[in-house]
N, C-alpha and C positions, 0 to 999 in steps of 0.2 A: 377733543372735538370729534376723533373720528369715531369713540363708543355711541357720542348723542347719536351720530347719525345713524350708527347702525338702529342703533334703540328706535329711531325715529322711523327707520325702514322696516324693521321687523312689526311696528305699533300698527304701522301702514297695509303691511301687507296681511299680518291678521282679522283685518277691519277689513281686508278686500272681497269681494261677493267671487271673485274667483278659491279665492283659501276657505270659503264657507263651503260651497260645493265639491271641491277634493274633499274635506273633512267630510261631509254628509257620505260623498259614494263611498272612501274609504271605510266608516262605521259601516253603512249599508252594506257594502262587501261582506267584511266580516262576519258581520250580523247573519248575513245568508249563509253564509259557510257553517257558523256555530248550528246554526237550526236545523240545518243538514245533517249536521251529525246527531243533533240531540232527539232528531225524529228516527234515525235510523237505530240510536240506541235503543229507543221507546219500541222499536219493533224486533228487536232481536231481542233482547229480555224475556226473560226465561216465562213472566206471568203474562205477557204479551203475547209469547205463542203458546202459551196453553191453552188461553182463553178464544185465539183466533183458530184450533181445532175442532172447538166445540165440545159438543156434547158427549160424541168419542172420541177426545181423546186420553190422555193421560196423563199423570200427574208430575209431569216431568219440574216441575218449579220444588214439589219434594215438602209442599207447605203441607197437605193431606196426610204426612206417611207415605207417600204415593201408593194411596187410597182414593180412588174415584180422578173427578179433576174438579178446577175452581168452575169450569162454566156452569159444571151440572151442581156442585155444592152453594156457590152463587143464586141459582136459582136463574139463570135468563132461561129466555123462552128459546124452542127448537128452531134454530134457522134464523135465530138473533144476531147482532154484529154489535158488541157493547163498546167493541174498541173504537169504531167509527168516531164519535163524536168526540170523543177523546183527544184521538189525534189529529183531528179537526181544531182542536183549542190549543195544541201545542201547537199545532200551524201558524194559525191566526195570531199569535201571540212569537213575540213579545213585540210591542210596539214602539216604536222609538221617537222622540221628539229631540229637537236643539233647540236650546236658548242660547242665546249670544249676551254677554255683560259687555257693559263699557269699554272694558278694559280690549275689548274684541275676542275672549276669551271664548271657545264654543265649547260647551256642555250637552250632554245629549243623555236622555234620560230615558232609558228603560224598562218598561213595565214587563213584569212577571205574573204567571198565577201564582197565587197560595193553592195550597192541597184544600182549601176549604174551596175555592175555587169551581174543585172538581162536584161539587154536590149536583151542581146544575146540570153538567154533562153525564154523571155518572153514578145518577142514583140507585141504590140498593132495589131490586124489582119486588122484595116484601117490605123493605123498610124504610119509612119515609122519613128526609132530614140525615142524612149516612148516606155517604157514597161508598160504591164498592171498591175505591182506590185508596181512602183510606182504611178500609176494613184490610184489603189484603198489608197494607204497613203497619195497623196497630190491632189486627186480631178479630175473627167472626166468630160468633157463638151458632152454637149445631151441631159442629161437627161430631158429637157421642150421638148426636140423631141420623146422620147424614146414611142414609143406603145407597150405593151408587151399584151400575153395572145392572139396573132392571128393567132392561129393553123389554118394550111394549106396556112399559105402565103406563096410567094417567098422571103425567106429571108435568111442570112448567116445562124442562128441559127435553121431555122423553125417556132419559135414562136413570132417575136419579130422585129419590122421595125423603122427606123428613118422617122416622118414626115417630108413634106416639111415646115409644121408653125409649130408655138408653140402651143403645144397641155396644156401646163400646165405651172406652175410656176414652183420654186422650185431646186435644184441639186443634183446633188449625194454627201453623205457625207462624206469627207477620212474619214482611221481607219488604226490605226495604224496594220501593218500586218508582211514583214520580218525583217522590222530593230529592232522591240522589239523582239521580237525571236533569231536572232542573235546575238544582245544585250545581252540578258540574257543569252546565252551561254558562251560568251567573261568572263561574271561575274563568272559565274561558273568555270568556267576553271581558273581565278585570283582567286579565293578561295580557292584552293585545294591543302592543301600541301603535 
């Protein structure tokens, strides 16, 4: 008799609209916490602030040879901000819904970008259909063209032009960039009871 009733108090109180709203703020907590850090990761990464030095800066991510950097081998324009929107979509995301089953069980469901995601926010500025977030994780072709360090040329960047020959051997190196971040988020958030 006295397991029914527990069983019959616990059925109770998971079905109650007060144990749905602990369960929502507590995910929601969480939730804020995790994205906290997975935005702060996004900006201390190494191609994160490469790319938010700009045009001078340098190739401290190490993908180049640290040769040139990615803003001016990327090709953005002088006085661009690529990262912006970027981390605008890690913001915005992930969005969270709950379903409740019969049983009063609440489930809350997650949405994530895919890297394919990023085409929309972070399209390649010569190449359309390729974003440059996946280009830095699986590899950009040019770099045996790539001249960098030619302040006052005509170029997208200012500093930095494709030859017409190969001026060098060599390529750009991928590194792993949103999907280990996002990744690690996904883990985090599966962690947390």
């Amino acid at each position: 008799m006295g397991s029914y009733n527990i069983k019959s108090i616990k059925r109770k109180a998971v079905k109650s609209s007060g144990f749905s709203r602990a369960a929502q703020n507590k995910v929601t907590g969480n939730l804020a916490k995790a994205k906290k850090r997975m935005i702060s990761e996004f900006d201390n990464h190494a191609i994160t602030r490469e790319i938010a030095s700009g045009a001078n800066g340098s190739n401290i991510s190490k993908t180049l040879n640290g040769y040139g950097n990615l803003f001016s081998f990327i090709g953005f324009s002088n006085g661009s901000d690529p990262l912006n929107k970027v981390r605008n979509l890690l913001i915005s995301i992930p969005r969270i819904k709950s379903r409740k089953s019969r049983s009063g069980r609440v489930d809350f469901i997650i949405s994530m970008p895919k890297i394919e995601d990023f085409r929309m926010v972070a399209s390649m500025p010569w190449e359309s259909g390729r974003s440059w977030v996946e280009g830095v994780e699986t590899g950009i072709s040019g770099f045996s063209y790539y001249m960098a360090n030619l302040f006052g040329q005509k170029s997208r960047s200012g500093t930095a032009v494709q030859s017409e020959n190969k001026i060098r051997t060599g390529s750009h190196r991928p590194m792993p960039y949103i999907t280990p971040i996002i990744q690690k988020f996904i883990y985090g958030l599966a962690r947390i009871k």
